[in-house]
N, C-alpha and C positions, 0 to 999 in steps of 0.2 A: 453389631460389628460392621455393618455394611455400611453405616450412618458414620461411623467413627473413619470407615477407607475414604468415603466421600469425602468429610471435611480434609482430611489430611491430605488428600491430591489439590483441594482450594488451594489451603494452605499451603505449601509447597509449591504450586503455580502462583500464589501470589507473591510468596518472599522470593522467589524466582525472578516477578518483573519487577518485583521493587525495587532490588540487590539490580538488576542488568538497571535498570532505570537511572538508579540512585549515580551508579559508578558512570554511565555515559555523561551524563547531564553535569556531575561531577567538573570533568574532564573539559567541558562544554564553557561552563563558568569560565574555569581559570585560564583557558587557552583567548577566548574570545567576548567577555566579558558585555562587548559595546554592539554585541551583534544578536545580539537574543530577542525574541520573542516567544510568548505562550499559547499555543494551541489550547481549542476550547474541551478537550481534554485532559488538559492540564500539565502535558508536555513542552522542553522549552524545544523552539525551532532555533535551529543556526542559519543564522540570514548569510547568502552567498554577500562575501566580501566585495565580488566587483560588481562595477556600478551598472553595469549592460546588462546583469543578471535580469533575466525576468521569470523562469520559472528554476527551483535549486530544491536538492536533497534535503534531508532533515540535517543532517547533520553539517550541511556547506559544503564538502569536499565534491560534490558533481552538480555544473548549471548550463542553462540554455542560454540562447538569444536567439532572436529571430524578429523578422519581419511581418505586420497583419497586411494581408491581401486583403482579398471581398471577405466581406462580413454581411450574412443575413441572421435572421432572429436567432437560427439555432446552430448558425456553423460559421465559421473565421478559416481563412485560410494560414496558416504558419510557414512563412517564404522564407528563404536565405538562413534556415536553422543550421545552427551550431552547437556542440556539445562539448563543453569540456570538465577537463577532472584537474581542477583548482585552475593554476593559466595555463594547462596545456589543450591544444584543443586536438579532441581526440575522433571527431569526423562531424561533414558538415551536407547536407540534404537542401536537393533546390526547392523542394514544396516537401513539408511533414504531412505525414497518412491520418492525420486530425486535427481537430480544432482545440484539446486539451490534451492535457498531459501530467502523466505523475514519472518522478526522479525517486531510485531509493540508494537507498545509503550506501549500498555495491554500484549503482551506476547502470541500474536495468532500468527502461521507462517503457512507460506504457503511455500510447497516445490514445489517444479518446475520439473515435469520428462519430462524428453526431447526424449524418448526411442521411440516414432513412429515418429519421427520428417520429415523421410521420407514418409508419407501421410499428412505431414504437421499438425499434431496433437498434441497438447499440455495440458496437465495433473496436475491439481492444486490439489493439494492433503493437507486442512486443519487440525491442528491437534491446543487443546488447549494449555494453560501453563504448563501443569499437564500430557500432551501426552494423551490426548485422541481424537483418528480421530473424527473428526466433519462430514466432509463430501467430496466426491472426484466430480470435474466435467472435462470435455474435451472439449476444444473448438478444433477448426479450422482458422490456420491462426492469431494466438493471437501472439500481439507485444508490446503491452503498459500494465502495472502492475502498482500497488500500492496501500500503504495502506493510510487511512483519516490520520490525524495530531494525534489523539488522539488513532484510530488502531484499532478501532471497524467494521470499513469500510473494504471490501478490491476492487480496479476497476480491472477486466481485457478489455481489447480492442479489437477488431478482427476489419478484414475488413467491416465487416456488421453490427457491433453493440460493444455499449458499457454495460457489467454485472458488474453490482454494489452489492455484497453481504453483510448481514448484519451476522457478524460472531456470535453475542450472539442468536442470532433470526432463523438461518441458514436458509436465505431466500436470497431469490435476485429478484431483477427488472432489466430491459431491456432498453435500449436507445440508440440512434442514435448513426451510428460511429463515431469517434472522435479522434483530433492528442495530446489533453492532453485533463484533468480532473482534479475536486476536489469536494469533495465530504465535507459539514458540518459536526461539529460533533453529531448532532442529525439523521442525515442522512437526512433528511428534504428536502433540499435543494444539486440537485448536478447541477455545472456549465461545462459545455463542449467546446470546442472551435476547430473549422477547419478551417484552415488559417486566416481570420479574421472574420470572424461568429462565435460568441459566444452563446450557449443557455444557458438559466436556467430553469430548470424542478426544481418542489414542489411537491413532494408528488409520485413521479414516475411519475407527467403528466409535457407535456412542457408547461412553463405561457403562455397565449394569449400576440399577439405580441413580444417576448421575444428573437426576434433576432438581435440582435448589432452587428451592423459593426465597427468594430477596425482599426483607422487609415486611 
């Protein structure tokens, strides 16, 4: 019985991102046809329409610009950034709090400072669509980022753990380490996977019995 609850929450989680997958990407196609590319997960990206774009949402509708300062091995400086949500521009920063950046498909980014990178220190630094800091954390030893489908989510990964933040709520919950991630869009449900061990956690706890072997 418990073998049969397991697959059926897979299943169900996965006709879940299929169906949310299928209908975005859907919509994706037929709206912008000439602007696609595929991520090496095999999602398509919506490349930002304009030409000054240099870093944009998945879906195209929020992108930056910006100017490189100094630049050493591990850090760039981001001058003169701007953000907008399609041409409008919606605030703009004389120096960004990092040398990278992720955009999610709500319009929440997360900068990336790499500036202690020699104690191995890493610096997520959120801010809203509107440039208002949300909130700063530091991990140690973080290598894996991302944000849910929909970008309310954001995961980072360390050696010891996987932080799942809920950026409207400015919380987060804790779980095992992990070599990829995905996270629902109600945040309800995140799936994790290390080599071929997969877990699904509900609710920030891991389900009973919940670990599948892949392959």
């Amino acid at each position: 019985m418990s073998c049969f609850k397991i697959n059926y929450v897979v299943l169900l989680l996965s006709l879940f991102y299929t169906f949310t997958f299928a209908q975005t990407n859907e919509a994706v196609l037929i709206s912008h046809p000439g602007n696609l590319s595929v991520s090496s997960n095999g999602k398509f990206i919506h490349q930002s329409l304009y030409k000054t774009s240099k870093t944009n949402s998945q879906n195209g509708t929020f992108w930056c610009n910006y100017d490189i300062g100094n630049v050493s091995d591990e850090y760039r400086e981001l001058l003169n950034f701007k953000f907008y949500e399609k041409n409008q521009l919606l605030f703009n920063i004389e120096k960004a709090p990092g040398s990278d950046l992720y955009i999610s498909n709500e319009g929440f980014i997360a900068f990336i400072n790499h500036e202690f990178h020699f104690k191995q220190e890493l610096i997520v630094i959120f801010y809203s669509k509107y440039g208002n800091h949300l909130f700063t954390q530091t991990f140690k030893s973080a290598s894996l980022f991302g944000f849910s489908e929909k970008g309310n989510f954001f995961g980072v990964g360390t050696a010891d753990n996987l932080f799942v933040f809920s950026l409207p709520h400015q919380s987060m919950k804790r779980y095992d380490s992990c070599d990829q991630f995905d996270i629902s869009e109600s945040g309800k449900y995140v799936t994790t996977a290390r080599g071929k061990q997969v877990k699904i956690y509900a609710n920030g706890k891991l389900k009973p019995n919940s670990f599948i072997l892949v392959g």
